[in-house]
C-alpha positions as CSV (number, residue, x, y, z in Angstrom):
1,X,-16.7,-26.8,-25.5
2,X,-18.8,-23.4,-25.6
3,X,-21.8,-23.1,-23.6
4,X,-25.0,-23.5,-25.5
5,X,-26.8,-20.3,-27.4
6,X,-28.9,-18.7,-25.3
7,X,-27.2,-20.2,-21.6
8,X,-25.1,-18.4,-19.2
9,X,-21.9,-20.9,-18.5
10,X,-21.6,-21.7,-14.8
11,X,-17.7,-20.3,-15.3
12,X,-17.9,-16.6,-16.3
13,X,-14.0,-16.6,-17.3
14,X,-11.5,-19.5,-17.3
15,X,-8.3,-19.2,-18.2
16,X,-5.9,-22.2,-20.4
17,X,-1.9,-22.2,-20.2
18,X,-2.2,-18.0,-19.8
19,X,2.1,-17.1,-20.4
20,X,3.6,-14.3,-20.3
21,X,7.4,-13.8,-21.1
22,X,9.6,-10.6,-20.6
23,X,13.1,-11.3,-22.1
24,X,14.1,-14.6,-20.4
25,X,11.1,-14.4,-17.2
26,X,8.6,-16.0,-17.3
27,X,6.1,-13.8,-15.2
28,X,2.8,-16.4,-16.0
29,X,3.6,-20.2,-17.4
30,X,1.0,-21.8,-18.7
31,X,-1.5,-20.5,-16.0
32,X,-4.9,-21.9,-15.6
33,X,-7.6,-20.2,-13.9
34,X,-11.6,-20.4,-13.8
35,X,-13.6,-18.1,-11.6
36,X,-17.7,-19.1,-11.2
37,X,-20.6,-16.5,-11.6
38,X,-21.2,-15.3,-8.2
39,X,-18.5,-16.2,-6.4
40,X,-15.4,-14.3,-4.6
41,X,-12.3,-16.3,-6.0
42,X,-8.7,-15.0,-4.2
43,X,-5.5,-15.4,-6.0
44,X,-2.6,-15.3,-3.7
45,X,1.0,-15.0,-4.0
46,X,4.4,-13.7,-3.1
47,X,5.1,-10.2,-4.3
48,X,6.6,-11.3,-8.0
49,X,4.5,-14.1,-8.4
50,X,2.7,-13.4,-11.6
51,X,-0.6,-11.9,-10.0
52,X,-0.5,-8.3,-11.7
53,X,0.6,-10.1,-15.1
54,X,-2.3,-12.2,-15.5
55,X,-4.8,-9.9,-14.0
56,X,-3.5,-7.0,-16.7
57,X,-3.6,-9.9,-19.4
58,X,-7.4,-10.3,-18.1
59,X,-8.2,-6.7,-18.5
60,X,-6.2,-5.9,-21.9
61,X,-3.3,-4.1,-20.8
62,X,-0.6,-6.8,-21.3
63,X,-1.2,-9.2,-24.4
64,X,-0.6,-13.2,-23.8
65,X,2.6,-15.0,-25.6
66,X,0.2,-18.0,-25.5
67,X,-2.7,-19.2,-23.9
68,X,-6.6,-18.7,-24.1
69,X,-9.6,-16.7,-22.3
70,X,-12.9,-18.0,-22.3
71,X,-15.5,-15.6,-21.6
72,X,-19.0,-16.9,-20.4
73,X,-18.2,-20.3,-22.3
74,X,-16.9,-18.2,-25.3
75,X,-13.1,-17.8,-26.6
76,X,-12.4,-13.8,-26.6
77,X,-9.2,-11.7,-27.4
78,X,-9.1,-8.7,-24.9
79,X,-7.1,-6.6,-26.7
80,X,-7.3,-3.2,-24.6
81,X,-8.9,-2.1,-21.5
82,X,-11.8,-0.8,-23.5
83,X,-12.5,-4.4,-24.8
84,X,-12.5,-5.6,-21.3
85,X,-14.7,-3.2,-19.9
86,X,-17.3,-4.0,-22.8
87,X,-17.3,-7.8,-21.8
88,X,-18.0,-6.5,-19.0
89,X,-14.7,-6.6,-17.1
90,X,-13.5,-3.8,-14.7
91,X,-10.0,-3.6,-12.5
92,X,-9.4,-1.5,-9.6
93,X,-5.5,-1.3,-10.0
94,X,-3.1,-1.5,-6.9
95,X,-1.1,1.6,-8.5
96,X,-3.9,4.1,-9.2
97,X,-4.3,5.4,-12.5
98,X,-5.6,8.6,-12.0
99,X,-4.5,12.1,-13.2
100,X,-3.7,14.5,-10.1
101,X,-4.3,18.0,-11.7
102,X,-8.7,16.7,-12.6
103,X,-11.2,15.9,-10.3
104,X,-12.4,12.9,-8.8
105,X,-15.3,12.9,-11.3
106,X,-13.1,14.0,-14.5
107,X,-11.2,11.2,-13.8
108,X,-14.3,8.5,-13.6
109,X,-15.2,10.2,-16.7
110,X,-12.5,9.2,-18.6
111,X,-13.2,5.6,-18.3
112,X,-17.0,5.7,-19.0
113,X,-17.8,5.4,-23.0
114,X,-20.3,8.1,-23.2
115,X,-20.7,11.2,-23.1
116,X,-22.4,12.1,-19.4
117,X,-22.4,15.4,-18.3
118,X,-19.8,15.4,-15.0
119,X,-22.8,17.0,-13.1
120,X,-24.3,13.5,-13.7
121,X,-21.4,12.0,-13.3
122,X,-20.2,13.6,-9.9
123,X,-24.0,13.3,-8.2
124,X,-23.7,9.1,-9.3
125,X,-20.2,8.9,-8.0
126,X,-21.9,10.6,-4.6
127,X,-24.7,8.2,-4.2
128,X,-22.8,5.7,-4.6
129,X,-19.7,6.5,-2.3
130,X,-22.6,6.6,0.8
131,X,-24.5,3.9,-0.1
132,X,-21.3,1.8,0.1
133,X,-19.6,3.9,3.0
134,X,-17.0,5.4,1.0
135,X,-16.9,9.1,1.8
136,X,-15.8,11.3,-1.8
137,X,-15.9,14.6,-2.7
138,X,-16.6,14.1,-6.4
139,X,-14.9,17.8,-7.2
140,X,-11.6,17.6,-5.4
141,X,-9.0,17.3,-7.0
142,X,-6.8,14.1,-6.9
143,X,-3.6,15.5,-6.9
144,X,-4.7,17.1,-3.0
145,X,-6.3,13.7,-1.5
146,X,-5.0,11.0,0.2
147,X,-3.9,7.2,-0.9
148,X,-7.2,5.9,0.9
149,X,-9.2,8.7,-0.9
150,X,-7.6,7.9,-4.5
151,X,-8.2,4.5,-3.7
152,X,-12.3,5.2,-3.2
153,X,-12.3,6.6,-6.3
154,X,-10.9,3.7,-8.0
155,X,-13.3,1.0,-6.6
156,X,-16.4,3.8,-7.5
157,X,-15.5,4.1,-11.4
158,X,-15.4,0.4,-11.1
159,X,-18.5,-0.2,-9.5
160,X,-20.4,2.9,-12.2
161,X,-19.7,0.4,-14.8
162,X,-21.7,-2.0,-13.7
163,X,-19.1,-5.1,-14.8
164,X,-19.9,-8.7,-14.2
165,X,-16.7,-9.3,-12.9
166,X,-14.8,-7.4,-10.6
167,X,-10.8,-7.9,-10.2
168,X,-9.4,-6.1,-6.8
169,X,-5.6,-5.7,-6.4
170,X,-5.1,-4.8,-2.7
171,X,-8.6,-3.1,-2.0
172,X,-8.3,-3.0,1.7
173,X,-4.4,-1.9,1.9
174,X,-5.4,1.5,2.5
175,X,-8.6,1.0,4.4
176,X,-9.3,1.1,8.1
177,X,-10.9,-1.9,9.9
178,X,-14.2,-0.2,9.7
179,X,-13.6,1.4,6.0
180,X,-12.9,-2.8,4.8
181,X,-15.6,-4.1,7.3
182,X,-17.7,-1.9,4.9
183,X,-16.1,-3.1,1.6
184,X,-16.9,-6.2,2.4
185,X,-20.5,-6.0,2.7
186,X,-20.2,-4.0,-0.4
187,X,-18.6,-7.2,-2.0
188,X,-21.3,-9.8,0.3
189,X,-24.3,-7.7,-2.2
190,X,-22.4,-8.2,-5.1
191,X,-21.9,-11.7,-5.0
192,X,-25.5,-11.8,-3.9
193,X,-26.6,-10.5,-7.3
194,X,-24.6,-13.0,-9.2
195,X,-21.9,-10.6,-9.8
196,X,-18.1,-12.1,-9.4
197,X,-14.7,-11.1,-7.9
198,X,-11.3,-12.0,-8.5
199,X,-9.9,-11.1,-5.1
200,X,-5.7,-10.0,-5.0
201,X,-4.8,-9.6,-1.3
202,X,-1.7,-10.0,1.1
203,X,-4.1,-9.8,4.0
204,X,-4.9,-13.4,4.9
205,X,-7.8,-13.3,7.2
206,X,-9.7,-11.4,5.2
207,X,-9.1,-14.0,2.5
208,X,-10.7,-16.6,4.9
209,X,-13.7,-14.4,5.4
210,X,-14.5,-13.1,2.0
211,X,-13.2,-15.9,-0.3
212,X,-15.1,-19.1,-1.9
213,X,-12.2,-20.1,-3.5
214,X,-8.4,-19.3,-4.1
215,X,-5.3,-20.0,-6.7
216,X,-2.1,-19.6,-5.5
217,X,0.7,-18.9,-8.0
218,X,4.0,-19.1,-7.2
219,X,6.7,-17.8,-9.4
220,X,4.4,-17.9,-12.1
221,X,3.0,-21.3,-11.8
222,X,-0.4,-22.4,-10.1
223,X,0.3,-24.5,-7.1
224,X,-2.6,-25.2,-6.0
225,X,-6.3,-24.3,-6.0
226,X,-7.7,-24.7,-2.6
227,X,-11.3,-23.4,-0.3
228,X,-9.5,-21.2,2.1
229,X,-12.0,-21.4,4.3
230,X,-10.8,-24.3,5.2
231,X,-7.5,-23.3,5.6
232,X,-5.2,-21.5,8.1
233,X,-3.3,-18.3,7.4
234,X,-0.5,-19.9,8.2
235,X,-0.9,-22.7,5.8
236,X,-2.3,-20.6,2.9
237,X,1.0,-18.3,3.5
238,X,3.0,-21.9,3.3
239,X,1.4,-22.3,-0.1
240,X,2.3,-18.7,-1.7
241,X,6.1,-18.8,-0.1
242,X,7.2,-22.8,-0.1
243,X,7.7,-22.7,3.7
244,X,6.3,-21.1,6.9
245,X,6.8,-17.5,7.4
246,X,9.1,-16.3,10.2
247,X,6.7,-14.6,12.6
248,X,7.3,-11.1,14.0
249,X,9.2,-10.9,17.1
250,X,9.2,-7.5,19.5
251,X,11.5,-7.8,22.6
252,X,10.1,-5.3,25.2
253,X,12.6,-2.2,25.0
254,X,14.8,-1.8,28.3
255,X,15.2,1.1,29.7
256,X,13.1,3.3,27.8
257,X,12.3,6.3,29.9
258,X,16.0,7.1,30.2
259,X,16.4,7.2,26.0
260,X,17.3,10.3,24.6
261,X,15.0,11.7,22.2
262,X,15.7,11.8,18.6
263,X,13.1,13.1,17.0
264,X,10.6,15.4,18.6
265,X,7.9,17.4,17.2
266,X,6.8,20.2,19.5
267,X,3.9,22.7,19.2
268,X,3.6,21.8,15.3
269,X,0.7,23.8,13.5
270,X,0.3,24.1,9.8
271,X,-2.4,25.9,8.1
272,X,-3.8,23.9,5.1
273,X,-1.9,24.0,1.5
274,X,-4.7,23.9,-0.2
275,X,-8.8,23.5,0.1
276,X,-8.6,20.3,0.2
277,X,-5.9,19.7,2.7
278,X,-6.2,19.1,6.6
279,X,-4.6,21.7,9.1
280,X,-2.3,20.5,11.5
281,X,-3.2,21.7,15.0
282,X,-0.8,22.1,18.0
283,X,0.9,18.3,17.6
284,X,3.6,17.6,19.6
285,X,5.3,14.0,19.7
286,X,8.9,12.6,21.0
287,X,10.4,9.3,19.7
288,X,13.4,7.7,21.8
289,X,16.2,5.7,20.9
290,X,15.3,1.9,20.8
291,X,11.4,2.9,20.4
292,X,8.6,2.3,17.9
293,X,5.8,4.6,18.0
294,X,2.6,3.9,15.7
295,X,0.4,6.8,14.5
296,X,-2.8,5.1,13.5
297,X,-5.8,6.9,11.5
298,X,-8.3,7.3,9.1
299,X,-7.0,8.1,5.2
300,X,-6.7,11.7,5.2
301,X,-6.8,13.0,8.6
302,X,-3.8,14.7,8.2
303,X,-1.2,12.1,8.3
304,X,0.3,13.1,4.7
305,X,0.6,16.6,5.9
306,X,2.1,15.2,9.4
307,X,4.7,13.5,7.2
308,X,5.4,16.3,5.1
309,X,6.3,18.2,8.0
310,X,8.5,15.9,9.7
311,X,10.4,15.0,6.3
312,X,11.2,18.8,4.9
313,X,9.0,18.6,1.9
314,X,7.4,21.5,3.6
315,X,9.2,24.0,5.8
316,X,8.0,25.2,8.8
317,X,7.8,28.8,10.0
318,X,9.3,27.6,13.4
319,X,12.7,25.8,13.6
320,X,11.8,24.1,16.7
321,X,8.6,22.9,15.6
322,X,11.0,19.9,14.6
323,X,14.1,18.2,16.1
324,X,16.8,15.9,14.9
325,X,19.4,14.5,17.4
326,X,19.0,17.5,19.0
327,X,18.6,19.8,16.3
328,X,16.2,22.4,15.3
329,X,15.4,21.3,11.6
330,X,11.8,22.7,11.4
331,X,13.6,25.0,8.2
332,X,15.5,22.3,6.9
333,X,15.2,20.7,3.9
334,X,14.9,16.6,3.2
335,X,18.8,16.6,2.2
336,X,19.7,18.6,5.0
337,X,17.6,16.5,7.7
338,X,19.1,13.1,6.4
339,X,22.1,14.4,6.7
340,X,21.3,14.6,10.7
341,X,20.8,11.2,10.1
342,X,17.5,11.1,9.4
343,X,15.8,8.6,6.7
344,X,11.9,8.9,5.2
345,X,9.4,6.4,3.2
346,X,7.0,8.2,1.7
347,X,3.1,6.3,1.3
348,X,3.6,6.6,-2.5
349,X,6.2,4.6,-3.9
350,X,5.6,5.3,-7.8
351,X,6.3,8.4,-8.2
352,X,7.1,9.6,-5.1
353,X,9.3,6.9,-3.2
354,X,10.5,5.9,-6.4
355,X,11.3,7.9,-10.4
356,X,9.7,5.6,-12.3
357,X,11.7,5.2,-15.6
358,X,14.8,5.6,-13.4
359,X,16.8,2.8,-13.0
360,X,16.9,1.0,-9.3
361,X,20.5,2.2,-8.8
362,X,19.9,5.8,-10.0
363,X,16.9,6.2,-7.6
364,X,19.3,5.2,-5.1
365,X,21.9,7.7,-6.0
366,X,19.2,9.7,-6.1
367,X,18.1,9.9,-2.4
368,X,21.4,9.1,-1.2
369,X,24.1,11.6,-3.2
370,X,23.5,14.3,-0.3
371,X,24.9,11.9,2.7
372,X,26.8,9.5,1.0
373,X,29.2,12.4,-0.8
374,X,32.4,9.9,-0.6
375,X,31.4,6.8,-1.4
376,X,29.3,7.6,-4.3
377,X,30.9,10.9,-5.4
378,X,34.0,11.2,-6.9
379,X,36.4,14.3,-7.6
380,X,34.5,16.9,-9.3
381,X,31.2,15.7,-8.9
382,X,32.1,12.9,-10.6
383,X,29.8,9.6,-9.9
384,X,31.2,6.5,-8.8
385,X,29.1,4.3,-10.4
386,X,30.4,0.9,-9.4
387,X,29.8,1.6,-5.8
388,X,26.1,3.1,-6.2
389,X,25.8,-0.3,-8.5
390,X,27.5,-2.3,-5.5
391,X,25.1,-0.8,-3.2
392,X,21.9,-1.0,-5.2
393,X,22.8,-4.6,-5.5
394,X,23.8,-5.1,-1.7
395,X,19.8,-4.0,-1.1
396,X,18.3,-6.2,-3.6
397,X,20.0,-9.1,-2.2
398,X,19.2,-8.2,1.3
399,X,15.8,-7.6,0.7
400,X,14.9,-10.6,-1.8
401,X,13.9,-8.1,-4.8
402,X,12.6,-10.1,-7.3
403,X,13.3,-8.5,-10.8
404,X,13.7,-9.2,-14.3
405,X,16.7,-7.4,-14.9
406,X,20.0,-7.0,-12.9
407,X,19.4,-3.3,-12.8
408,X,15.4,-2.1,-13.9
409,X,13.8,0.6,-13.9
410,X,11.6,1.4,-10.7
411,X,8.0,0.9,-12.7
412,X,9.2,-2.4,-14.4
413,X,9.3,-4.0,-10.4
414,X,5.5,-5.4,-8.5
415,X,4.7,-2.7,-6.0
416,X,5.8,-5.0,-2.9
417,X,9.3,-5.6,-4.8
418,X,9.2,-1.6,-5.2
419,X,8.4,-1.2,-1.9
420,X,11.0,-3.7,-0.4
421,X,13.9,-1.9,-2.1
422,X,12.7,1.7,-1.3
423,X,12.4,0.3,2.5
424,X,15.8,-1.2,1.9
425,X,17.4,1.6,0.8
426,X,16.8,3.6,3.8
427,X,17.6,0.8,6.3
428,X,21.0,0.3,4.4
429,X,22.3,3.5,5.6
430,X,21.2,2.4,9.8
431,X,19.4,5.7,10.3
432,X,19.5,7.5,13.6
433,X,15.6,8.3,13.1
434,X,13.2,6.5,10.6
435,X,9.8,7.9,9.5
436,X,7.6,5.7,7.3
437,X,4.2,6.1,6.1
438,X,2.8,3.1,5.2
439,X,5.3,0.4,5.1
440,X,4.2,-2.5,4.1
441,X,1.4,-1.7,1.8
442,X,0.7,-4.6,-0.6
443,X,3.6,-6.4,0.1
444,X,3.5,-10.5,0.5
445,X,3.0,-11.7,4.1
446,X,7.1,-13.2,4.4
447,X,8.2,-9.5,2.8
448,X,5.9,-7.9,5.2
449,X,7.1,-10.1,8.6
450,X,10.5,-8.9,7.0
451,X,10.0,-5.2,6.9
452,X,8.6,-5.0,10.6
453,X,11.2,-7.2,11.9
454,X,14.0,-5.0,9.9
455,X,12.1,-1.9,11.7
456,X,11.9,-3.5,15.2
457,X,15.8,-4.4,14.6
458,X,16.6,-0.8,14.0
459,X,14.8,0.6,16.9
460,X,16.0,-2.1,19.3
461,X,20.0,-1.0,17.8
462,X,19.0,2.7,19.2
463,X,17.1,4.3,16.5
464,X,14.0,6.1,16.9
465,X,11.3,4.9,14.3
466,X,8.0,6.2,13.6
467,X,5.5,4.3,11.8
468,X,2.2,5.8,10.0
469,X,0.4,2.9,8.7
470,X,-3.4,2.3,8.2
471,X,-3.1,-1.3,9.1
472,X,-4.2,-1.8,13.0
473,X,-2.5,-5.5,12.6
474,X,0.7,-3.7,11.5
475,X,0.7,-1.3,14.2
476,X,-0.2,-3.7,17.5
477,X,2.5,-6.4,16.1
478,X,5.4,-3.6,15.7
479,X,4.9,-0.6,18.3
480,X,6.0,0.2,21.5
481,X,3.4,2.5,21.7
482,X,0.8,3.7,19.3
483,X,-0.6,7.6,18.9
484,X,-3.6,8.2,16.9
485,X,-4.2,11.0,14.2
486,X,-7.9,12.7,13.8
487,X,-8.6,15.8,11.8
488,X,-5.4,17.2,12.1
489,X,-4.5,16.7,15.8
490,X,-2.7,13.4,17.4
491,X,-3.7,11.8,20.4
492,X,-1.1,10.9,23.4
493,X,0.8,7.6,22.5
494,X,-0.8,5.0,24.5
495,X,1.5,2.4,25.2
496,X,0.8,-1.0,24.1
497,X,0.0,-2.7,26.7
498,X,-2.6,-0.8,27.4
499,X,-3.6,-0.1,24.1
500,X,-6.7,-1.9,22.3
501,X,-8.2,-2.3,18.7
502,X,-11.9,-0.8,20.8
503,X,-9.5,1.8,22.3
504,X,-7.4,2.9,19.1
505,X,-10.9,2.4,16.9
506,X,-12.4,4.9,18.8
507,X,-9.4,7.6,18.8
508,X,-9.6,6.8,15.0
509,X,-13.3,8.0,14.7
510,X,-13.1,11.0,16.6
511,X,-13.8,10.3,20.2
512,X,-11.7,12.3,22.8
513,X,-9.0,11.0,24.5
514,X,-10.2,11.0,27.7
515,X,-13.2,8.9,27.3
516,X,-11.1,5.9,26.2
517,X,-8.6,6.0,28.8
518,X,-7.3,2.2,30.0
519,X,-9.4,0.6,32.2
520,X,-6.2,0.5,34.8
521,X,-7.0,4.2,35.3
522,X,-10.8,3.4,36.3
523,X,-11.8,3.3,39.9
């Protein structure tokens, strides 16, 4: 039944036998779904579950094959994003949908339905980024900022339109601790003022601490509802997965000192590529064989420059600056440094880890053509196709990519089955040296245990890994030794067992090196 005229409904949206179908998948079955006025409601579940389908069936980018939506106690159609927004709807996506070559406020002005001058525009978008801790330049451009910057301008053109309901996918995956401590009060007020959230999130503690309520899907079905405040992380992740999730194991590494270093960045300066971009000043940083080393740090402190360096997407004047197995590839370029042996994940996996209307196994031969000349290339540049197919598929499987087709296209997979595959790929060829920025952003908490362990097992078979992640948790569970990155400049790797989230926190906002040193070292 409707709510009566003139009375809000205590459910602002519920959701009846919500399906989906894509050729023979079933993304959503017959979901059901209802989420209260003023309260922060979580749904959880592996990557492939059916969490982006319903939410884009919420916000009118995917249309239903059955189902209904009741809005404030009313059946609606949400036929487009527009339609959505006018209920009063908004989305902050997990892939951002923003245009790289406009502004931060040209791109919040294409969602907003009037005609406000950008000036306007820009000097809202400011007051709002401080009173909610987000730090924005309204007139960069996007295609110079970071994935945590892109991602504060997503959650700010939410927030300017002022919706009643509020879905998140992955808000803190690209936050620091402080950065989501903030968030969160952010999302405290606006539950406090009746508004409500529909909360999409790998991170389970935070889950705990934010959520009133949770639905758990699990290969498109709901399989439970549940108050996860009253739960465990361990038994919420037993919901979304069907069984506990392996936990991370790192042996201690023996014999370390004695390694030989296989990557090493020495004396590494880099003057900024645009006005928007960080310098890199005087960083120099050696990763053995059999080691992990973490590079912590706040979203856009120079860690996408740092990685551009170190992969070859941007030369260096000095061929020492960087070394490969022994090998000054500071002039190299990305083909030339894997083929030292070298393998790179870049933070972006849509566009950048990933061609997006390429097929899974042409991405592959993509990155891979250069090193893997013989098994993939035949006589005269011929393309063996059956073996990049064999290989593509030896990844999936190894991985647990969850697809819809034997063989899709990058964009048709959920960003954690993107993710695992583009992680895959590089393991499959058991680099000498691995260099990953964010690896297990919005990925499912068994995917993510999988990744690290896959990452600790390389190391621990005499690879030298390097891991640039904004996730603390990450970081602490995986490294042998963690360095932290600030304005351009990286801090000594402090080793982990000396290393604390109070010690690395304080690196990450500036403080110098020497007034966090561990407390061993104090008289």
């Amino acid at each position: 039944m409707g709510a009566q005229p003139g009375a809000a409904a205590a459910n602002l949206l519920e959701v009846r036998g919500l399906t989906k179908i894509f050729g023979s998948l079933k993304a959503c079955d017959h979901v059901d779904l209802t989420v209260r006025r003023g309260e922060i409601h979580a749904l959880l579940g592996e990557n492939g579950a059916g969490k982006s389908t319903l939410v884009k069936m919420l916000f009118g980018s995917l249309e239903p094959n059955a189902g209904e939506i009741f809005w404030d106690g009313q059946p609606v159609r949400i036929a487009s994003p527009h339609a959505a927004r006018k209920l009063g709807i908004g989305m902050v996506f997990q892939h951002f949908s923003l245009f790289d070559a406009l502004t931060a406020a040209e791109n919040i002005a294409l969602s907003l339905d009037d005609d406000t001058p950008i000036a306007t525009i820009a000097a809202k978008a400011q007051a709002l980024s401080h009173s909610y801790g987000l730090p924005l330049d309204p007139y960069a451009l996007v295609g110079d900022l970071s994935v945590g910057e892109r991602q504060r301008i997503e959650i700010i053109r939410c927030l300017l339109q002022v919706p009643q309901l509020i879905i998140l996918d992955e808000p803190t995956s690209v936050l620091t601790p402080q950065e989501a401590d903030r968030l969160f009060e952010t999302l405290d007020r606006l539950r406090a003022e009746g508004k409500s959230i529909l909360y999409i999130s790998h991170r389970l503690e935070e889950v705990k601490r934010m959520c009133d309520s949770a639905t758990v899907l699990r290969h498109g079905k709901v399989v439970g509802h549940c108050d996860p405040r009253r739960e465990t992380a361990s038994s919420l992740a037993r919901m979304m997965v069907g069984n506990d999730v392996q936990a991370v194991v790192r042996e201690p590494a023996e014999g370390m000192d004695k390694a030989p270093v296989l990557l090493e960045v020495k004396k590494l300066s880099r003057a900024p590529a645009t006005s928007f971009s960080i310098p890199l000043r005087d960083i120099s940083l050696g990763v053995r064989a059999g080691e992990v080393i973490g590079i912590a740090g706040v979203a856009g402190n120079g860690q996408g420059e740092f990685f551009e360096a170190v992969s070859g997407e941007m030369a260096q004047a000095d061929a020492a600056s960087v070394r490969i197995r022994g090998k000054d590839a500071g002039r190299l370029s990305i083909s030339e440094r894997r083929r030292l042996g070298a393998a790179f994940v870049p933070e972006e996996r849509l566009g950048h880890g990933a061609a997006p209307r390429m097929k899974l196994s042409e991405n592959l031969l993509l990155s891979r053509h250069a090193t893997d000349d013989k098994a993939f290339i035949g006589p005269g540049g011929t393309i063996r196709t059956g073996a990049v197919d064999a290989a593509a598929q030896r990844i999936i499987a190894a991985m647990d990519v969850r697809k819809s087709a034997r063989d899709p296209e990058a964009a048709a997979l959920s960003g954690g089955n993107l993710q695992k595959f583009i992680i895959g790929r590089e393991l499959d060829r058991r680099p000498a040296v691995m260099v990953v920025n964010q690896p297990t952003w919005g990925v499912d908490a068994g995917a993510a245990a999988k990744i690290r362990q896959a990452l600790i097992g390389l190391a621990r078979a005499g690879s030298a890994v390097l891991v640039i992640s904004q996730d603390l948790d990450e970081l602490f569970e995986i490294s042998d030794a963690i360095a932290v990155m600030h304005n351009g400049q990286l801090s000594k790797p402090l080793p982990i067992a000396e290393a604390t989230f109070e010690k690395i926190g304080l690196l990450m906002g500036g403080a110098e090196p020497g007034h966090v040193e561990p407390a061993m070292e104090v008289a």
